[in-house]
Steps between C-alpha positions, in 0.01 A plus 500: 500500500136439435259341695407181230651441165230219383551139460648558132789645618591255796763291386811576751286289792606202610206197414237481745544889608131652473442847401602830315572706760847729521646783705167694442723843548229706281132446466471382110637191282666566175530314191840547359625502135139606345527416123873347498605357178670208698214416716216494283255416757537812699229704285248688583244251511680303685558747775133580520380155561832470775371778668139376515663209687665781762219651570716818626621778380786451223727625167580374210838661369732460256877536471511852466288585834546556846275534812619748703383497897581911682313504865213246388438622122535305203602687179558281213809616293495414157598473116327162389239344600268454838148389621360578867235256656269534771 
């Protein structure tokens, strides 16, 4: 749905495919799974210095958040945990 996901979350391309780019349906990049027990390298740090690499605007959110898109505005919808860049 969004425009890049950044290089540390390309894994599903075949070797010798260049590029983040996806559908690019909405204007932003997210950064799922913020502060996962299971994936401990999706914190907050981390996300910041992924979206430095973007260079776009992006989220960070967590399991219990949603982004929610009604006639071009995004309202976050939450209960956890969620960080906004650029």
């Amino acid at each position: 749905m969004t425009p890049r996901i950044g290089e540390a979350f390309v894994g599903w391309q075949a070797p010798g495919e260049p590029g983040d780019e996806t559908l690019g349906y909405v204007d932003f990049s997210i950064f799922p799974h913020l502060d996962h027990e299971m994936l401990p390298e999706n914190t907050s740090e981390h996300a910041t210095e992924w979206t430095g690499r973007l260079a776009a605007p992006s989220y960070a959110i967590d399991d219990e958040t949603a982004i929610r898109i009604v006639d071009g505005r995004v309202d976050v919808i939450s209960e956890g945990n969620w960080l906004k860049f650029g």
